[in-house]
C-alpha angles and dihedrals in degrees: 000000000000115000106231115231139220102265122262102280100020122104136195116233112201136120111034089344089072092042089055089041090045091050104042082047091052097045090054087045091056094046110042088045084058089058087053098263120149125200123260124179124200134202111274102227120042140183103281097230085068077070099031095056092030115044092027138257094244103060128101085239087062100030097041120007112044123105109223144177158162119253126210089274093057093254118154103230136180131201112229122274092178146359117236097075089054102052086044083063093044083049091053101033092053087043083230089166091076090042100062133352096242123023113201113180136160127207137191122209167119115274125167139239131168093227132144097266120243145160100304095000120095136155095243099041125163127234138198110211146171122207125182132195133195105022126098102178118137076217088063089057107047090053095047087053083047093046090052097051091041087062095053087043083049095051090048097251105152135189096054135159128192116222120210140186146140112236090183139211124318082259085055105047095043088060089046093049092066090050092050083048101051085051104047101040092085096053100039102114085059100063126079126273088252088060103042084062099041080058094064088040113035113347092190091066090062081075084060093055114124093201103118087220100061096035082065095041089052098044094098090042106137107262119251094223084071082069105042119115123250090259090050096051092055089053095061098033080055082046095061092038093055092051094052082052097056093039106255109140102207144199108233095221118192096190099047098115095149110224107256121081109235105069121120131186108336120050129159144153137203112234147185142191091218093083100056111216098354094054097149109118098161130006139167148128149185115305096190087161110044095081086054089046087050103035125355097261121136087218118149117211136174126186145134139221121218123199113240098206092057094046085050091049085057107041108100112173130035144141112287109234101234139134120266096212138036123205111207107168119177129219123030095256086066102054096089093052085047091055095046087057096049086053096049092050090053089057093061088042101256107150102234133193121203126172102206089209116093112252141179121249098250085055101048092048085051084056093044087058094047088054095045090222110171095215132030119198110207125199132183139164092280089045085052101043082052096043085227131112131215109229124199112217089207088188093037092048086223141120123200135180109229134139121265099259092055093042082048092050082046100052092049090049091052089053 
C-alpha cells in the first residue's frame, strides 16, 4: 500500500519544532496582551474578491500565489493568504468601529500561498500578526515597530535592522509614479518580465523586485519621500523622533514599498542577514485606504505579520518542554498511591511524568534520563507503609527521604 504523504509546501510541526512554535507563540502572546491587544481568530477560507479588492489584483499574491476554488455552490473561495484583509472584514462585518474608538487585536495562524517551497518558506506557513484600527497617529506607529522588535529581542534573535520608509497617499504616489516611470522606461528591456509588467500595472512594486538584475538597475530610482505632502512628511519626521524615543535604532529605506497594495504612509521590516536572500522576519505599515476600499469607512489602520517558521530557523535558545518529575514506583500494590501523587503534584503545576507499566528500578531511571527530569520521585511498599517519598535531586547527585508536601516545596524552589 502507498504511504500518503504530507502535500508539496505543507510541514509537520511536531517534536522540538512545536516546542519552538509553542514558545515563540507564548512569548507574543505575552507581550501583545501587555500593549492591551486581545486575540481575534478569522475563517480560514474566505470569498476571493476580499483579496482581490484588498491586496490588490496586480500583485504577485493575487496573479500568481493564492489557492482558490470553487465550492459546491459555485463560490469562488480563497484560502487566505493573509490576514489583514480578513480582520478588516471581520471590522466591518461586526460593525467593531461603533463598539469602541480604537480596536487592537493579534492573531496566530496558517495562511496559504503557491510558492516554490524553501527553508522557511511553505505553502501553508503560519504567521503572528497585530492589526489596529482607528488611530492615525505617527506615535501609534512608531510603538507598534517597537513592540515588534521588542518580540524578536524577546525571543533572543539577534543581528536585526529595522527597515523604514513613507509611501505616501494615493496623490502622492501618483506623483511619484511619473517620476518612477520616467526613470525606468529606458531600462526597461533590461528588467524581468515580472517587472516590465509591474511597470503597466503598479510601477512601485518593480522596487520590491528580488531579481539581483533589477535590484541593481533600480539602485539609482528617484526616491518617493522627494513627493510626499507637508502633512506626510510630519508624519514620518514624527515617525523617526518617536523611535529614537523608544530606543529603535532604524535604517531609512527608499525602496521599501512592501509587496501588498494597500499600504499607505508608514511601511517597515525586520530584517536579518542570517537568513541569506530571504532575510524578512517581520514587516508591516499603515493601510489608511483598505477599509475604504472594503467598506466605505474612513477608518486608519497600521499592523505587521511575522512568519512563524523564520522566526523558528533563527531561535536558538528556549525553554525544553519536559517534565520536571518523574514518578517510578515499584510492585503492583503501590501504583495507585504513584498515580495519587502524580496527581497531586499536577495540581501544584509541577509537570509530572508517570509509565503506568511496572518497571524495575534500573529501567525507570533509563526512562528519567531520556526525559531529562530534573527530579524523580520514587515510591515502594516501605515508602508507602511510612507516607513519605523518596525524591532524587539528578543536578544535586543526592536522594533524600522526605513526605510528599516537603519533596513537592523542594522541587518548586529548585525551579
Amino acid at each position: 500500500m502507498k504511504l500518503i504523504k504530507a502535500a508539496r509546501g505543507t510541514k509537520d510541526i511536531w517534536g522540538e519544532d512545536a516546542v519552538k512554535y509553542s514558545y515563540i507563540s507564548r512569548v507574543a502572546q505575552d507581550i501583545f496582551e501587555s500593549y492591551g491587544y486581545t486575540y481575534i481568530k478569522t475563517p480560514i477560507f474566505e470569498e476571493t474578491d476580499l483579496f482581490k479588492r484588498g491586496i490588490g489584483e496586480g500583485t504577485d499574491v493575487v496573479e500568481k500565489e493564492m489557492y482558490t476554488f470553487s465550492d459546491r455552490g459555485g463560490r469562488s473561495l480563497t484560502l487566505r493568504p493573509e490576514n489583514t484583509a480578513s480582520i478588516v472584514r471581520a471590522y466591518l462585518e461586526n460593525s467593531m468601529y461603533g463598539k469602541e474608538d480604537v480596536t487592537k487585536v493579534y492573531y496566530n495562524g496558517s495562511m496559504f500561498r503557491y510558492e516554490r517551497p524553501q527553508a522557511g518558506r511553505q505553502r501553508e506557513f503560519n504567521q503572528i500578526g497585530v492589526e489596529v484600527l482607528g488611530e492615525s497617529s505617527p506615535i501609534l506607529d512608531a510603538e507598534v515597530i517597537a513592540m515588534s522588535y521588542s518580540l524578536l529581542k524577546k525571543l533572543g534573535i539577534e543581528d536585526l535592522e529595522v527597515h523604514i520608509n513613507s509611501v505616501g497617499t494615493n496623490a502622492s504616489r501618483f506623483k511619484y509614479r511619473e517620476k518612477l516611470l520616467s526613470f525606468l522606461e529606458p531600462i526597461k528591456e533590461e528588467l524581468c518580465e515580472d517587472c516590465r509588467m509591474r511597470m503597466e500595472k503598479n510601477p512601485l512594486r518593480v522596487l520590491d523586485c528580488k531579481v539581483e538584475k533589477c535590484k541593481e538597475l533600480t539602485t539609482d530610482a528617484p526616491s518617493i519621500i522627494d513627493s510626499l505632502t507637508e502633512e506626510e512628511r510630519d508624519h514620518y519626521e514624527t515617525l523617526k523622533k518617536y523611535l529614537t524615543l523608544f530606543g529603535i535604532k532604524y535604517v531609512e529605506d527608499p525602496k521599501l514599498v512592501r509587496g501588498l497594495d494597500y499600504y499607505s504612509s508608514t511601511v517597515y521590516e525586520i530584517v536579518t542577514n542570517k537568513l541569506g536572500s530571504q532575510g524578512t522576519v517581520l514587516g508591516g505599515g499603515r493601510y489608511d485606504n483598505l477599509l475604504k476600499q472594503l467598506g466605505d469607512k474612513d477608518v486608519p489602520a497600521f499592523g505587521f505579520a511575522a512568519g512563524v517558521e523564520r522566526m523558528m530557523l533563527l531561535l536558538e535558545n528556549y525553554p525544553k518542554n519536559t517534565p520536571d518529575v518523574y514518578v517510578a514506583w515499584l510492585g503492583d500494590n503501590v501504583q495507585e498511591t504513584a498515580l495519587k501523587i502524580t496527581n497531586t503534584l499536577r495540581a501544584e503545576k509541577i509537570k509530572t511524568y508517570v509509565d503506568f507499566n511496572s518497571k524495575g528500578m534500573k529501567s525507570h531511571m533509563k526512562k528519567a534520563g531520556k526525559l531529562d527530569v530534573k527530579f524523580c520521585i520514587i515510591i515502594g511498599e516501605d515508602e508507602m507503609n511510612k507516607n513519605v517519598v523518596l525524591l532524587k535531586d539528578f543536578n544535586a547527585r543526592t536522594q533524600e527521604e522526605m513526605t510528599l508536601e516537603k519533596a513537592i516545596e523542594t522541587i518548586r524552589n529548585a525551579k
